[in-house]
C-alpha positions as CSV (number, residue, x, y, z in Angstrom):
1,X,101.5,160.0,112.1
2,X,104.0,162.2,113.9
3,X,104.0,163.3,117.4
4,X,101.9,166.6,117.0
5,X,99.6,164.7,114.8
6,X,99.8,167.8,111.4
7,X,100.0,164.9,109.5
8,X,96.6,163.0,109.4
9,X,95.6,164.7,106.2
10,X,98.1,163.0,103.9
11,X,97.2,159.6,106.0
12,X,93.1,159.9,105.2
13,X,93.3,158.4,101.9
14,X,95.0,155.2,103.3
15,X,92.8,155.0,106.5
16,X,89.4,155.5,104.5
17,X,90.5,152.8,102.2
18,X,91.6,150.0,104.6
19,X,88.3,151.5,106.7
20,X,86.0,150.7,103.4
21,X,87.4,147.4,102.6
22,X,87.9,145.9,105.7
23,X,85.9,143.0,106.5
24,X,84.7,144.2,110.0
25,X,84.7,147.0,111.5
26,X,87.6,147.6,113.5
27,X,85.9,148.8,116.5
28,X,85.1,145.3,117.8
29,X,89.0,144.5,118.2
30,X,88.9,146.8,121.1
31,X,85.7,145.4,122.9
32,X,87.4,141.5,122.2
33,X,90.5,142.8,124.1
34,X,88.6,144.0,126.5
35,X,86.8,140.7,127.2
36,X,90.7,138.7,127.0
37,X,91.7,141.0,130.1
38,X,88.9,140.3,132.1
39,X,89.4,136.8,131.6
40,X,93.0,137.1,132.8
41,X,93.6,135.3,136.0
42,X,95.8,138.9,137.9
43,X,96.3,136.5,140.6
44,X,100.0,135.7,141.1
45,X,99.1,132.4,143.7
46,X,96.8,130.7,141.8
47,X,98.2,131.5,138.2
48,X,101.5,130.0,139.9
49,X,99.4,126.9,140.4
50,X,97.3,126.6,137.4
51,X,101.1,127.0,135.7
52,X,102.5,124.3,137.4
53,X,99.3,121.9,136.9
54,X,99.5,122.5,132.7
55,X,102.9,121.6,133.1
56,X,102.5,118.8,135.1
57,X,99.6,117.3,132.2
58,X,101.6,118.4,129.8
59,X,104.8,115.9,131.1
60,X,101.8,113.6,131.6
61,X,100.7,113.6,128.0
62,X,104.2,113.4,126.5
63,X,104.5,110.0,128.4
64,X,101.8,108.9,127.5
65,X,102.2,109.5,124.1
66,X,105.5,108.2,124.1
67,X,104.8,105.4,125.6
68,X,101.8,104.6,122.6
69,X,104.3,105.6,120.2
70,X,106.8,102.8,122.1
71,X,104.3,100.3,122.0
72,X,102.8,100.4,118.3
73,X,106.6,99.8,117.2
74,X,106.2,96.9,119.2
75,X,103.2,95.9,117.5
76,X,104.4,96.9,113.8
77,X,107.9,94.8,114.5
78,X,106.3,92.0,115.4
79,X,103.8,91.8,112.5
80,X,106.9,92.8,110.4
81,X,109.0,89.6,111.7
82,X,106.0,87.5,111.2
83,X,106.4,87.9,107.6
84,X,109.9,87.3,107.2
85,X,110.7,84.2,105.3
86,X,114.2,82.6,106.9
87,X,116.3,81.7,103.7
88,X,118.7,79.5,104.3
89,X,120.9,78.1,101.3
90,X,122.8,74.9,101.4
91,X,125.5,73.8,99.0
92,X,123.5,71.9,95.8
93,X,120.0,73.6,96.0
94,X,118.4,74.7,93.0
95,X,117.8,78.4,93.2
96,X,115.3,80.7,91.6
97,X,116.6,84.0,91.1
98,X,114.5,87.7,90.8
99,X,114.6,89.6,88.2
100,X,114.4,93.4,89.5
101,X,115.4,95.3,86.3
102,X,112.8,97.8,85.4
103,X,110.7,97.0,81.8
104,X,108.0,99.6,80.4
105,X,105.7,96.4,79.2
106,X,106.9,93.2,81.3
107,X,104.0,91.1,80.2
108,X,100.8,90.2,82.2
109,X,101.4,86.9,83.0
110,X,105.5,86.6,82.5
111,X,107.5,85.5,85.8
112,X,110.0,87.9,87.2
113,X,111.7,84.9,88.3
114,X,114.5,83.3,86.3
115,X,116.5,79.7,86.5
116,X,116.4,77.1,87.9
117,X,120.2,77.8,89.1
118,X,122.7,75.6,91.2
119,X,124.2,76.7,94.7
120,X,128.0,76.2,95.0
121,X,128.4,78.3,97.9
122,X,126.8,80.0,100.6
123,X,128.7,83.3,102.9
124,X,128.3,84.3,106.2
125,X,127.8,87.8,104.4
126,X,124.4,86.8,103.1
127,X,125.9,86.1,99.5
128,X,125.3,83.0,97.6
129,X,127.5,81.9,94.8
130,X,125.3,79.9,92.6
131,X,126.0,78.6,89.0
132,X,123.6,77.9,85.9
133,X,122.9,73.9,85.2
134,X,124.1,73.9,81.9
135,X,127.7,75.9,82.3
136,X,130.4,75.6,85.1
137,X,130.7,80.1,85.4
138,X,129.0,81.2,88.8
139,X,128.2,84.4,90.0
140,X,127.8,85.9,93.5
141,X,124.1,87.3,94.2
142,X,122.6,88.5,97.2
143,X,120.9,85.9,99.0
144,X,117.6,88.1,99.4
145,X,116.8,87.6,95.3
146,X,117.0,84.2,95.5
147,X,114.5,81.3,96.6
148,X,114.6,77.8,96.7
149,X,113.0,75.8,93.5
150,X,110.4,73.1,94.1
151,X,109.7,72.9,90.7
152,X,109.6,68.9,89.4
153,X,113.3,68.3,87.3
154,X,112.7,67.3,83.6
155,X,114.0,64.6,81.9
156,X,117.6,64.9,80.3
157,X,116.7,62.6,77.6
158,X,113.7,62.1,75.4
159,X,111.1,59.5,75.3
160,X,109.2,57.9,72.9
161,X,105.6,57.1,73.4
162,X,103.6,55.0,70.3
163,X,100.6,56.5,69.9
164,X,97.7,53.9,67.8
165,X,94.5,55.1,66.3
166,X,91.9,54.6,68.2
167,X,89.1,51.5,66.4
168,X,86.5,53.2,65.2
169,X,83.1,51.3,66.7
170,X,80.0,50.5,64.1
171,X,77.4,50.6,66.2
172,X,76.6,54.7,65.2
């Protein structure tokens, strides 16, 4: 509306709407800020004080929470470095190495692991040059794809066993 308020007849429609479809009625909004200024502490001493108390509990509770936050990382590096497995590669172990390449249908049972490979030579870097049994090429991988075989080593050459038939007995 306009200072000498000639107006308010083009404003009605818009009033009488939001007045009709409003949720509550309006008037309480007054009574409710009412009720928030009597609660207001007009005292400039004490609302000094109260001031400086939140603050001081707020401070409080930032340390505090900083200090939880400090020690669950704590906590959650300690259980982390429990976990970690210490590789550490010498010159002549056999290897196995991880396969990380992505497949749509890698098979239930089949191992993401691949060798047995051949260390040649280990770097301060973490890098491990390791070569295949069968050829002389090697290849530098990072030392965290690899771990060490225990498997049992097979037999180069095959044996011969003689099997018999076993006698048949005629007491059935």
């Amino acid at each position: 509306m306009n200072a000498t308020r000639t107006d308010w007849a083009r404003k009605l429609d818009d009033t009488l709407w939001a007045y009709r479809t409003a949720f509550k009625t309006p008037i309480e909004l007054e009574h409710k800020a009412w009720w928030a200024i009597k609660q207001l502490n007009l005292d400039m001493k004490a609302a000094g004080t109260s001031r400086v108390t939140e603050l001081h509990e707020l401070e409080e509770f930032r340390y505090l929470a900083f200090e939880s936050t400090r020690l669950y990382k704590e906590r959650m590096k300690r259980l982390h470095d429990q976990n970690i497995v210490e590789r550490n590669f010498k010159p002549g172990d056999m290897v196995l190495l991880y396969n990380s390449r992505l497949r749509f249908f890698p098979g239930k049972l089949k191992s993401r692991w691949s060798g047995p490979f051949r260390v040649v030579e280990v770097f301060q870097s973490g890098a491990v040059d390791v070569a295949t049994e069968n050829d002389s090429r090697t290849f530098r991988i990072s030392g965290q794809r690899l771990k060490l075989y225990v498997g049992m080593s097979e037999p180069k050459e095959g044996s011969q066993l003689q099997l018999t038939e076993p006698g048949r007995s005629s007491e059935l």
